[in-house]
C-alpha positions as CSV (number, residue, x, y, z in Angstrom):
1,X,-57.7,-13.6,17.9
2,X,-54.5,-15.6,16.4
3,X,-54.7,-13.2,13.7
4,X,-54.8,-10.0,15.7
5,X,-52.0,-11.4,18.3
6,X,-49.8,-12.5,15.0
7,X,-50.6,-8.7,13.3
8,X,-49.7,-6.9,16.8
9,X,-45.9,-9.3,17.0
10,X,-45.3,-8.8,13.4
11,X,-46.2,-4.5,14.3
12,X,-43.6,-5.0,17.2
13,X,-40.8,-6.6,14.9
14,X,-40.9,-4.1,12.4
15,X,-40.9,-1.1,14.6
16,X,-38.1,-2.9,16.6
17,X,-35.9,-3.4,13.4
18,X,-37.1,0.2,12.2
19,X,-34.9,1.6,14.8
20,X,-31.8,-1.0,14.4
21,X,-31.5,-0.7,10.9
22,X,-30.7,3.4,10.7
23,X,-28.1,2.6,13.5
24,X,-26.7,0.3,11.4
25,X,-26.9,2.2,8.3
26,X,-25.2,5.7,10.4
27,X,-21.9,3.6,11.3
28,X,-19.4,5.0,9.7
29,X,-15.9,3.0,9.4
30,X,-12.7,5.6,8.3
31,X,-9.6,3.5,6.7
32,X,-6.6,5.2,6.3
33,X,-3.7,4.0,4.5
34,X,-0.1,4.9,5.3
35,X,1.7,4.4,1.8
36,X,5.6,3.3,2.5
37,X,8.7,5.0,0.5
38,X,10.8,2.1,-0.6
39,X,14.0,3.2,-1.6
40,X,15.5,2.3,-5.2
41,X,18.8,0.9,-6.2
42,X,20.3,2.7,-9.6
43,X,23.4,3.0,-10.8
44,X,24.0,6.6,-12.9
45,X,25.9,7.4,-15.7
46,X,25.6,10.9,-15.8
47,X,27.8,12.0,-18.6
48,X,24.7,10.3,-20.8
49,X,21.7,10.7,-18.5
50,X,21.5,7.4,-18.2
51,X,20.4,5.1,-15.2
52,X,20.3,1.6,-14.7
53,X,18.1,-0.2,-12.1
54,X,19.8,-3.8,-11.5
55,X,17.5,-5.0,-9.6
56,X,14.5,-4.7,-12.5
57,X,17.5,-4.9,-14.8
58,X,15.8,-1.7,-16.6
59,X,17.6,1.3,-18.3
60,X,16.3,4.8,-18.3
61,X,17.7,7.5,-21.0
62,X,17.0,10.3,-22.8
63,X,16.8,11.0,-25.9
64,X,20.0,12.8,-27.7
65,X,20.2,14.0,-23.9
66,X,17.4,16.8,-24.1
67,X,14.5,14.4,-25.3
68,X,11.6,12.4,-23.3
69,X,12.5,9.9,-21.3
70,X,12.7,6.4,-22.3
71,X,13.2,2.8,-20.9
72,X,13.9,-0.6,-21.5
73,X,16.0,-4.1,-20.4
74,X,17.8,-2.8,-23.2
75,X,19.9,0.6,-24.5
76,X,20.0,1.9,-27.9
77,X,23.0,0.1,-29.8
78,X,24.9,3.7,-29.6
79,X,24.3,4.2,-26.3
80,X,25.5,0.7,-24.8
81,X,29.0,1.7,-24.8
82,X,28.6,4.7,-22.2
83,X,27.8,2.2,-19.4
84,X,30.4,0.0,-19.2
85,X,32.4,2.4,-16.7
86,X,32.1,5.1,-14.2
87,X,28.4,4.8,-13.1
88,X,27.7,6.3,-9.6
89,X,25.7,4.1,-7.2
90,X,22.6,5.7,-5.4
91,X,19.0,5.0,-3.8
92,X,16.6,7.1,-4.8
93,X,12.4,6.7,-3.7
94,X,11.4,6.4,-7.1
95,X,10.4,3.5,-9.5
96,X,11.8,6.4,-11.9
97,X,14.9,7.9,-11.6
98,X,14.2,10.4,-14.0
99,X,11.7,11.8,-11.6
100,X,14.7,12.9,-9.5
101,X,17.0,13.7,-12.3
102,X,17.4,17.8,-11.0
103,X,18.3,16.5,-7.3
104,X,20.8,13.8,-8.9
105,X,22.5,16.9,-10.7
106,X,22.8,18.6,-7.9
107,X,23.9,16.3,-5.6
108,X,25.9,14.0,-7.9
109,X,27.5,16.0,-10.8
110,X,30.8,16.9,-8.5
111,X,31.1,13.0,-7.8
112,X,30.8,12.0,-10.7
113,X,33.0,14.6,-12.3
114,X,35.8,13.4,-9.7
115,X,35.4,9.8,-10.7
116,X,35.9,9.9,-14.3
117,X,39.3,12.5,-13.4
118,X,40.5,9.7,-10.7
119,X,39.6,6.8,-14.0
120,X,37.1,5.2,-10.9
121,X,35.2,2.7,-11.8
122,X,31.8,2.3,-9.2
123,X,30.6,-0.9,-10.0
């Protein structure tokens, strides 16, 4: 009789979890995740296409002006002497400034063509 009681409570159980266990399993959790702009400082020399970002201390160029894009704590050694004066400060959302060079143009090239007619330097 043990036996049968045990085999009916041990029925009972299982049915019992049979129908928790799909409620469980049907729960469905939605995370959504709200990614933040953070601005950038750079400082732009736009006669060279060249930024700097000081706070990475990181300089983005192109090559002979038309080429890829390249970067480094470092300039090439015939570039370093076109960013000693006349850079134009700006924030841009971007970990690459490249990525925003055509808005920069826009928005930038009469400012910066202003500046090197006044001898201004912007640092």
């Amino acid at each position: 009789m043990n036996i049968h009681r045990n085999v009916i409570a041990a029925t009972a159980l299982a049915i019992g979890f049979a129908g928790v266990v799909p409620a469980i399993a049907e729960t469905d959790t939605t995370v959504t995740t709200v990614q933040k702009t953070t601005n950038r400082h750079y400082v732009y020399f736009g006669d060279h296409q060249i930024y700097f970002a000081p706070e990475s201390k990181t300089y983005y160029w192109q090559v002979n002006n038309t080429g890829p894009w390249q970067s480094g704590t470092t300039l090439p050694v015939e570039s370093q002497t076109f960013v000693r004066t006349g850079g134009v400060e700006m924030d841009l959302d971007t970990d690459q400034p490249y990525e925003r060079n055509e808005w920069v143009l826009a928005h930038y090239k009469h400012m910066h063509d202003r500046d090197d007619q006044q001898g201004h330097d912007q640092h």
